[in-house]
C-alpha positions as CSV (number, residue, x, y, z in Angstrom):
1,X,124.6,25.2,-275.2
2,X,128.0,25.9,-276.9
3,X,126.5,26.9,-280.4
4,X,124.3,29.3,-278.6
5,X,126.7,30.5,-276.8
6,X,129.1,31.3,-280.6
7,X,126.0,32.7,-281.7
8,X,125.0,35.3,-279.1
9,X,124.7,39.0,-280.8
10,X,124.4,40.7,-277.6
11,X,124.5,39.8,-273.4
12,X,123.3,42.7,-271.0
13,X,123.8,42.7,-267.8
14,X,119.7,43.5,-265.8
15,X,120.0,42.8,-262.4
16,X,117.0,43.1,-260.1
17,X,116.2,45.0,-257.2
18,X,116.8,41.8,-255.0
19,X,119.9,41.0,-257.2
20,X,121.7,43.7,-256.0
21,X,120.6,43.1,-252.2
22,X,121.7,39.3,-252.7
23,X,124.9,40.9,-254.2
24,X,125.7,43.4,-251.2
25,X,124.6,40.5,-248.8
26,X,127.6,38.3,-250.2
27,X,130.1,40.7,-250.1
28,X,129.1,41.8,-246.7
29,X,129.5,38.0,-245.9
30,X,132.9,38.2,-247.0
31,X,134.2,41.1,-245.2
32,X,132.9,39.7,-242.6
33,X,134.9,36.4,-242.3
34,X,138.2,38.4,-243.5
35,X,137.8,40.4,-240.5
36,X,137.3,37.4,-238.4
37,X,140.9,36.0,-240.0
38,X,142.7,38.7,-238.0
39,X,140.9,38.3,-234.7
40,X,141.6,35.4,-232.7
41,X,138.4,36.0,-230.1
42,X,136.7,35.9,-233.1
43,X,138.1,33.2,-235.3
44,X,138.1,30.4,-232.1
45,X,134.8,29.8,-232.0
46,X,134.6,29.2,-235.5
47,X,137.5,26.7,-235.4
48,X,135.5,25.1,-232.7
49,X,132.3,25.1,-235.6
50,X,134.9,23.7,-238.0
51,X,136.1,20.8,-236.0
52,X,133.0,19.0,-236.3
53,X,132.5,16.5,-239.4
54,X,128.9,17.2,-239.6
55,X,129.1,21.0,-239.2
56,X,131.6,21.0,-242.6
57,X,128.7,18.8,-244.4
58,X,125.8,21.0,-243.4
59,X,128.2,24.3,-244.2
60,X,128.7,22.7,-247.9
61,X,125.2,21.9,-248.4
62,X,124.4,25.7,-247.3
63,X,126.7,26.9,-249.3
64,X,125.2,25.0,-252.3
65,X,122.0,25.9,-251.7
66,X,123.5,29.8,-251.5
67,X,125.8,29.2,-254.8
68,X,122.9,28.0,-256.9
69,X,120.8,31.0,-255.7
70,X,123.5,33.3,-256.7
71,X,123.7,31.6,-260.4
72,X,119.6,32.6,-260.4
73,X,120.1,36.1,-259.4
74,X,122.5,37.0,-262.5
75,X,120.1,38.1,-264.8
76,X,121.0,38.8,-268.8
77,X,119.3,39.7,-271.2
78,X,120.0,37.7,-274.2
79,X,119.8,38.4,-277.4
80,X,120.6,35.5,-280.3
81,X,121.0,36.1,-284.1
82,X,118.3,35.7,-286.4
83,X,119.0,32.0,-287.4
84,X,119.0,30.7,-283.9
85,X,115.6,32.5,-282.6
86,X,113.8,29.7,-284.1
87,X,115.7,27.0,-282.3
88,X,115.8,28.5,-279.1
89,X,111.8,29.7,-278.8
90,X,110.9,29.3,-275.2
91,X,114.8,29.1,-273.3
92,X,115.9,32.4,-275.1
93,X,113.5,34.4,-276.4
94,X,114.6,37.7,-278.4
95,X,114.4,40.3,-275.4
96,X,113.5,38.2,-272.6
97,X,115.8,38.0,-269.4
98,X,117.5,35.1,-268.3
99,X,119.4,34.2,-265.3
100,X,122.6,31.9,-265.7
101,X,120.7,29.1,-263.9
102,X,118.2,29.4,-266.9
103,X,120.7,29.5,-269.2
104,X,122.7,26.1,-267.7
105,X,118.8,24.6,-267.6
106,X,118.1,25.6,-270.8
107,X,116.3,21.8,-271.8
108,X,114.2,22.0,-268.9
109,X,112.5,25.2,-270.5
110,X,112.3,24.2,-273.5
111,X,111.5,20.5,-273.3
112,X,107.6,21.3,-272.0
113,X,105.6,18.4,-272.0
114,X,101.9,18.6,-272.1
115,X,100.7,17.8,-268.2
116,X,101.8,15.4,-266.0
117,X,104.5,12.7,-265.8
118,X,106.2,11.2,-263.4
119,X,110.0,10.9,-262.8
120,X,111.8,9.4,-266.1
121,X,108.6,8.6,-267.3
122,X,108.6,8.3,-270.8
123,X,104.6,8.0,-270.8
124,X,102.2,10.4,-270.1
125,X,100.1,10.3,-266.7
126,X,97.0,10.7,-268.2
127,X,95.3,8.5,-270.7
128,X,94.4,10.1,-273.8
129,X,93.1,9.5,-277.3
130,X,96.0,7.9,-279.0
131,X,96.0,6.9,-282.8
132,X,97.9,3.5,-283.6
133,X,100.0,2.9,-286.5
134,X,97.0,1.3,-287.9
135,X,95.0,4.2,-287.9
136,X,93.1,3.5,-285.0
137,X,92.8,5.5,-282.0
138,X,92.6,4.0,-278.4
139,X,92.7,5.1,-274.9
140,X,96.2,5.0,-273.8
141,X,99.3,6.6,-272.3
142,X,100.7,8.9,-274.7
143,X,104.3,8.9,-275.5
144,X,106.1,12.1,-273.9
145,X,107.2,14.4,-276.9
146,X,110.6,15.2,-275.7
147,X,111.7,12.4,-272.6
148,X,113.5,9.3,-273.7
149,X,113.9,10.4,-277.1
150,X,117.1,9.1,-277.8
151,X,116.7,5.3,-276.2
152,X,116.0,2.7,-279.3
153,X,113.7,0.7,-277.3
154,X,111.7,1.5,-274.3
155,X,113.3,-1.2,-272.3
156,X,116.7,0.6,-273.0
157,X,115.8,3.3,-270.2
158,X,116.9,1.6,-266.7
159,X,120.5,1.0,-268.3
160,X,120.8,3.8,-269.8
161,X,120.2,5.9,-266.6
162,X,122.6,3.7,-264.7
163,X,125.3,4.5,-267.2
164,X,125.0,7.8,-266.9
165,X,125.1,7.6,-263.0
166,X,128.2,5.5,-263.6
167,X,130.0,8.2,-266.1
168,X,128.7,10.9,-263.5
169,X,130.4,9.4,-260.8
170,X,133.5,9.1,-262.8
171,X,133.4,12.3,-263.7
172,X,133.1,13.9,-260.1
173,X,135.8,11.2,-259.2
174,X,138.1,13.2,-262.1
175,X,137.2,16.5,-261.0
176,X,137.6,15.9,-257.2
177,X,141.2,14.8,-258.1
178,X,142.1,18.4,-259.4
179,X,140.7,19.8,-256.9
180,X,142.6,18.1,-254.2
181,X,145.7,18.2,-256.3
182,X,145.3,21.8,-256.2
183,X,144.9,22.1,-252.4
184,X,147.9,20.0,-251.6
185,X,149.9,22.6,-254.2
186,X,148.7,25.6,-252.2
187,X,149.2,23.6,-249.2
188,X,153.2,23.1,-249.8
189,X,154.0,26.5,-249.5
190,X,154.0,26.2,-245.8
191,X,154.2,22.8,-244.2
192,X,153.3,24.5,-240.5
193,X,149.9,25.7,-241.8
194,X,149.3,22.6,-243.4
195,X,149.8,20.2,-239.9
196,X,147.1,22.7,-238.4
197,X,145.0,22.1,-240.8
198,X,145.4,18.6,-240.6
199,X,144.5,19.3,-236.7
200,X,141.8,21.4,-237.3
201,X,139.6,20.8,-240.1
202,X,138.2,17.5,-241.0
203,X,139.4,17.0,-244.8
204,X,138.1,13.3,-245.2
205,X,134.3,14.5,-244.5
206,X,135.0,17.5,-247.0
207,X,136.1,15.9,-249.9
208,X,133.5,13.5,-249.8
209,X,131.1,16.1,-249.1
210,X,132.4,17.5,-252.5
211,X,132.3,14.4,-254.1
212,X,128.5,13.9,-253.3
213,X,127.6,16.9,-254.8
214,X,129.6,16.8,-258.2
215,X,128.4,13.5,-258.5
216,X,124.9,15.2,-258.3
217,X,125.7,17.8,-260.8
218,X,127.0,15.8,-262.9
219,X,124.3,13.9,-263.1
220,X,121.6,16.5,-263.4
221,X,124.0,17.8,-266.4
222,X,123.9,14.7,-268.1
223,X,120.3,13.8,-267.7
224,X,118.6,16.9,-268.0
225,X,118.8,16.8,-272.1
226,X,116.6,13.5,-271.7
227,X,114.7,12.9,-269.0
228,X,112.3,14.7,-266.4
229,X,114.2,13.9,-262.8
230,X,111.3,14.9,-260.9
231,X,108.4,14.8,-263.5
232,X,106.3,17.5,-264.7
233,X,103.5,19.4,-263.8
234,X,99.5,19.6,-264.6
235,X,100.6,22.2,-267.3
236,X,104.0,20.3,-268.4
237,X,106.7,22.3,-266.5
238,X,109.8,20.4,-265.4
239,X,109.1,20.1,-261.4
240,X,112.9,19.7,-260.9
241,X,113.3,23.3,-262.3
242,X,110.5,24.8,-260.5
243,X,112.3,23.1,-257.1
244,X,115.7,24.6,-258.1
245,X,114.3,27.9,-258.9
246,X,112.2,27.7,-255.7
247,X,115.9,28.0,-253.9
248,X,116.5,32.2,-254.4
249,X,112.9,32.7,-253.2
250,X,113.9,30.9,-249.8
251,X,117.3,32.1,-250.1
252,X,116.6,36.0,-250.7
253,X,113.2,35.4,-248.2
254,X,115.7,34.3,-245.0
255,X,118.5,36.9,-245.9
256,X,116.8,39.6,-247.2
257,X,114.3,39.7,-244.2
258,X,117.4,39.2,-241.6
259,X,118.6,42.4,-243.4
260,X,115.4,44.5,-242.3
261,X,114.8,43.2,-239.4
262,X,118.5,43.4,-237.8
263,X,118.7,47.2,-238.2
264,X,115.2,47.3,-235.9
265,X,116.1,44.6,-233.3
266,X,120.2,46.1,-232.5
267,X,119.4,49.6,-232.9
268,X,116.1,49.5,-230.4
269,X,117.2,46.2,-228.4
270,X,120.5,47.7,-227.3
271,X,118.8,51.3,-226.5
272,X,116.3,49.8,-224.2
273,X,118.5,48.0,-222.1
274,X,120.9,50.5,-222.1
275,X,119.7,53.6,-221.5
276,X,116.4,52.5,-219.0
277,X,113.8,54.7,-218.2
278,X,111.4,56.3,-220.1
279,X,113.2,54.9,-223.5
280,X,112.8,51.6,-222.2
281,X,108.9,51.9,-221.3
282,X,108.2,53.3,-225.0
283,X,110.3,50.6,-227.0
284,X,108.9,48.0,-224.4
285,X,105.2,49.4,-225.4
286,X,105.9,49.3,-229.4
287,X,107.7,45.5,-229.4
288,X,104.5,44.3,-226.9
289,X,101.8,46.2,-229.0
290,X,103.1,44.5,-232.2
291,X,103.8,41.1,-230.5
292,X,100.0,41.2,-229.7
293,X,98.7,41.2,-233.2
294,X,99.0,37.7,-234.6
295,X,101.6,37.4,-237.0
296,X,99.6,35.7,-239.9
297,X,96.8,38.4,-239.9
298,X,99.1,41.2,-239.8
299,X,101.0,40.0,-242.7
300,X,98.3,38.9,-244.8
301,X,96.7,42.1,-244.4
302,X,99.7,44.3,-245.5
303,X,100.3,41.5,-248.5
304,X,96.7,41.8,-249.5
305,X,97.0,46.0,-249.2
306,X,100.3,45.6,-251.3
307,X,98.1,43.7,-254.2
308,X,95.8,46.3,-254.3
309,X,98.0,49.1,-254.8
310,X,100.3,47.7,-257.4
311,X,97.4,46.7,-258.9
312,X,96.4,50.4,-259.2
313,X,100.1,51.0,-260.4
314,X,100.3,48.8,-262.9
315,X,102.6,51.6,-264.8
316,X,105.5,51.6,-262.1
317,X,106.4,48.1,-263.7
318,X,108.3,47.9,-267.3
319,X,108.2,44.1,-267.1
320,X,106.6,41.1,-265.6
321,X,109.8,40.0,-263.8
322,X,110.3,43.6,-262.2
323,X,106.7,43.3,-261.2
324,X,107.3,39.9,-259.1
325,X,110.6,41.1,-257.6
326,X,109.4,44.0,-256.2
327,X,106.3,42.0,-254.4
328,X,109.1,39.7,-253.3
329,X,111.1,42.5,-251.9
330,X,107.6,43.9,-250.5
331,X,107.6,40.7,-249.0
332,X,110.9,40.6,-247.0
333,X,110.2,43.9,-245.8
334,X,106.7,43.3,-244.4
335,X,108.2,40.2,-242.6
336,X,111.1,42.6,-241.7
337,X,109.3,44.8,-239.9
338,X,106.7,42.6,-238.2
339,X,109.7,39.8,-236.6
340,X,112.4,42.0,-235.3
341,X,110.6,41.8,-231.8
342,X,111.7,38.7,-230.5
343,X,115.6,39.6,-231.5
344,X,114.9,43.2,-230.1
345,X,113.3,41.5,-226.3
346,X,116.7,39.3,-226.3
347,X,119.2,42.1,-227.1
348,X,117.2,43.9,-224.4
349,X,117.5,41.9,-221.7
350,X,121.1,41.5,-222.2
351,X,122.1,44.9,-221.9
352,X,120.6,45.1,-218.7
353,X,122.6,43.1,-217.6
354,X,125.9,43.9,-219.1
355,X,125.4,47.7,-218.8
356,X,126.2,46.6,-214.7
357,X,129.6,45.0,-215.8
358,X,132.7,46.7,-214.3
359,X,134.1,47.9,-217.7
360,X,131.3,49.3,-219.0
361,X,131.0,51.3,-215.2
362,X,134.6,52.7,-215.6
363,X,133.7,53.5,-219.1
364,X,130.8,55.6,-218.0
365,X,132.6,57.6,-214.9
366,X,135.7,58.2,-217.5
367,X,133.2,60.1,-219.4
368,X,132.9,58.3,-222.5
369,X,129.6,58.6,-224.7
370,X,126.6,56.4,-224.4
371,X,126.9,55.7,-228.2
372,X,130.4,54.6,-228.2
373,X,130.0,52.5,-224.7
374,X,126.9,50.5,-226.6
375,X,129.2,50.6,-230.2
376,X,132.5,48.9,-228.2
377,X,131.2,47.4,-226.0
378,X,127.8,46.4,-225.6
379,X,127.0,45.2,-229.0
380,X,130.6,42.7,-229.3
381,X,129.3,41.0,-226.3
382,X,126.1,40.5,-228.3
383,X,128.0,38.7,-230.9
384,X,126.6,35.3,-230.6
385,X,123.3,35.9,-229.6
386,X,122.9,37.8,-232.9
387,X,124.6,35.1,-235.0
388,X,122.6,32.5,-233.3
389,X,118.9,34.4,-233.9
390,X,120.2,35.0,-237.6
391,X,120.7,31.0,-238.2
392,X,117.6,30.5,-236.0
393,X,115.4,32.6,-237.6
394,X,116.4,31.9,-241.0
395,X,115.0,28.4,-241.0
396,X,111.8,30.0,-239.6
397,X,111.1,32.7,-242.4
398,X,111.7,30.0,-245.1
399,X,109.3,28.3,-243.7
400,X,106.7,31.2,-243.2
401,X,107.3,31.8,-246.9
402,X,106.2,28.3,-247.5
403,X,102.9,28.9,-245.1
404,X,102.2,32.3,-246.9
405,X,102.4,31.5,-249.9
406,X,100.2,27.8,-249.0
407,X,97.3,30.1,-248.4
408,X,97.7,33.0,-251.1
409,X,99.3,35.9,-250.1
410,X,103.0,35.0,-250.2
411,X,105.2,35.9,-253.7
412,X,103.6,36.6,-256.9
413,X,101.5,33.8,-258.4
414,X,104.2,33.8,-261.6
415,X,107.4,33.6,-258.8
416,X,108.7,30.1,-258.1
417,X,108.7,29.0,-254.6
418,X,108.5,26.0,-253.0
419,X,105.3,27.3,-250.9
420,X,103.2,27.8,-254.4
421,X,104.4,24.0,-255.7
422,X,103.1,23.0,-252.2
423,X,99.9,25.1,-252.6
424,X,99.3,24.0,-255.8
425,X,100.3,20.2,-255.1
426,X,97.3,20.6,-252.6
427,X,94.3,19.0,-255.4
428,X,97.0,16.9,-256.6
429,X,97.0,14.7,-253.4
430,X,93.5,13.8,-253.8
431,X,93.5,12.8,-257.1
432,X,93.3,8.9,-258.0
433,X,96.3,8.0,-258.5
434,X,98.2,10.4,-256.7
435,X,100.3,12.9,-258.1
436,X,103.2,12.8,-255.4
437,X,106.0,14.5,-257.0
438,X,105.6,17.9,-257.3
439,X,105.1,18.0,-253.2
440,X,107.5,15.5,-252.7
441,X,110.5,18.0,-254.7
442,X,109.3,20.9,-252.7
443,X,109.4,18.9,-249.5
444,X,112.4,17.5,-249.7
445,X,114.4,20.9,-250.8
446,X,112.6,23.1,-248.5
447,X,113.8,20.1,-245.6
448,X,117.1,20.0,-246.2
449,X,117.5,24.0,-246.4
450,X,115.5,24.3,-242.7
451,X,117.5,21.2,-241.0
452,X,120.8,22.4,-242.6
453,X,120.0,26.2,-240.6
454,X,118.9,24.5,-238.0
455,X,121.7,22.3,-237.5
456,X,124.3,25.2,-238.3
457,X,122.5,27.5,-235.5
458,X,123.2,24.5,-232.7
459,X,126.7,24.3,-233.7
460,X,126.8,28.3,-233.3
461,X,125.0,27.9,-230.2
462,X,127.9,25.7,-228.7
463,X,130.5,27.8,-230.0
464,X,129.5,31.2,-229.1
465,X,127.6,31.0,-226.6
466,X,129.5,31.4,-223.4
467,X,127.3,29.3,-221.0
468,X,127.7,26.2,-223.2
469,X,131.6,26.8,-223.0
470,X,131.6,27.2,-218.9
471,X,129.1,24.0,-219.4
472,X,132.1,21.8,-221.0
């Protein structure tokens, strides 16, 4: 990595379409919690939602999952000299565009094996026609061209992956040192700030949260170069890169989609309710009429209709990467628009209700507009039913995603996503022996994203929601 990077000629800066979404998403994000900083209403809940040990591990695992999505959604195109084009063929190719996380993978690009293998294997999964040093050629288990490489002796491999888990724990034990050396610096400046902390915030359960997880990257740093963590697949690929690049799909497919559909759900949710009548019959008719059309179908069919136009268009698409991000943002928007009812039926019913509250009566007879009544004070006492559909439905479009894509009509073919290693992990299963590992991957990072919302949205639930306070 570090004589590529001495050698690059020239580093452009391409993001995507959903790049820049992801980009304005984040910084929304964190306007949004300075805000909360200087509002007490606001930031007590969230104490309450930082109190909790298991809240702060699920928070860090989220935010993992959202950090690594970000590294995959800088996209550069790199361009190497002439002397290193030939030793970087498939990671960096002259031209081609790279995110960071491609660039930090580099080995599992280029290291390609030839089909299947299982976790460190150093043998193929498939016999094959093998020539002995002899000259003669047998039916075996060929020897992987790139796993393993560096071991002397075949037996060599068990100890040598232990040492690097040993060395990789070190190393996060080094690193997690400076880093709490550098919170306790920043935490002397004021001692009264530091005992709340100390009150507040469960530091024991985040450090070793942190520890966990640069033990992990440590370890994926040092074993990449030599070994295939989660195998390969039927055509060679690393399944452990597929999984992490699977991570921006579900990532940009749960926020991207919240993005469409919030506009739709406030907006026509708070209207309803609100104004009654006539405006209240129509929204009711348009949320009921589309609730009525099973979900799959109507998706599928606007998928399918989307194929067939770019299709036709092929010229609107300068590359094969703009090509799959802009049936991925196709994507988020077709979801978008077909699951902003059941937000938009919530929002509803509570502003019939609060629209009766005395404040927002003596609002009205003092003459002040409908828009700024539902602005100040309808939607801030809609606060934590919005953040809790947010977290809920997150989980539940990651997982649609996955479903979509299962049968065919979810992100392009040449995307990663956990729903195409599932779909095409489906022939795999009934092979004999099984070929476990590429489902396994996608199962276990698609279940720890969806349990980690899941478990986040119940922890909003009890902070925000006012019923579960008067209920304690």
């Amino acid at each position: 990595m570090i004589d590529f990077i001495y050698n690059i000629q020239h580093v452009k800066f391409t993001p995507l379409l959903t790049d820049l979404l992801l980009y304005f998403l984040l910084f929304m994000v964190a306007v949004f919690f300075m805000g909360i900083r200087k509002n007490p209403m606001l930031l007590s809940p969230w104490q309450k939602v930082l109190k909790k040990p298991l809240n702060i591990f699920v928070i860090m695992l989220l935010s993992t999952f959202v950090f690594i999505a970000t590294l995959d959604s800088v996209h550069l195109e790199v361009l190497p000299n002439h002397a290193l084009q030939k030793s970087y063929p498939k990671a960096y190719g002259v031209g081609q565009t790279r995110s960071v996380l491609d660039l930090l993978l580099k080995y599992s690009i280029e290291y390609q094996e030839v089909s299947y293998s299982e976790p460190f294997a150093l043998f193929g999964f498939n016999k094959e026609n093998v020539i002995q040093d002899n000259g003669e050629i047998r039916r075996d288990f060929p020897r992987l061209m790139y796993a393993g490489l560096h071991l002397k002796n075949e037996k060599d491999k068990p100890g040598d992956i232990l040492s690097k888990l040993g060395l990789s724990a070190f190393f996060a034990l080094l690193a997690l040192g400076v880093i709490f050396g550098f919170l306790r610096l920043v935490s002397r400046k004021s001692k009264k700030s530091r005992k709340l902390k100390k009150k507040i915030f469960p530091w024991k359960t985040f450090l070793g949260t942190l520890y966990l997880i640069l033990w992990v990257v440590f370890f994926v740093g040092m074993t990449t170069p030599y070994y295939h963590i989660m195998g390969t697949s039927k055509i060679g690929e690393d399944v452990f890169y597929e999984a992490l690049k699977g991570i921006r799909t579900g990532i940009l497919i749960g926020s991207l989609t919240t993005l469409v559909m919030l506009p739709f759900a406030l907006f026509l949710g708070i209207l309803a309710g609100y104004l009654r009548g006539w405006i209240d019959d129509l929204i009711q008719y348009l949320y009921t009429t589309l609730s009525s059309i099973p979900g799959v179908l109507l998706i599928a069919a606007s998928v399918l209709s989307l194929q067939v136009l770019m299709a036709n268009h092929q010229d609107w698409f300068n590359s094969m990467a703009a090509r799959s991000d802009a049936r991925l943002l196709a994507l988020c928007l077709i979801l978008g628009v077909t699951s902003w009812t059941g937000l938009c039926r919530l929002l509803r019913a509570e502003a019939l209700k609060l629209r009766e509250i005395d404040y927002v009566l003596a609002a009205r007879s003092l003459g002040v507009s409908h828009l700024k009544i539902m602005w100040k004070h309808l939607l801030p006492n809609m606060s934590h039913i919005i953040l809790i559909s947010i977290a809920l439905d997150f989980s539940g479009l990651v997982l649609a995603e996955a479903v979509l894509s299962y049968i065919g009509v979810g992100v392009d073919p040449t995307s990663y996503s956990w729903g195409t290693m599932i779909n095409g992990a489906r022939l795999e299963m009934s092979r004999v022996p099984i070929v476990w590992w590429s489902l396994t991957a996608a199962f276990m990072f698609m279940f720890t994203l969806v349990l980690s919302a899941n478990i986040f949205a119940d922890s909003l639930r009890d902070a925000f929601d006012p019923r579960m306070r008067d209920q304690k």
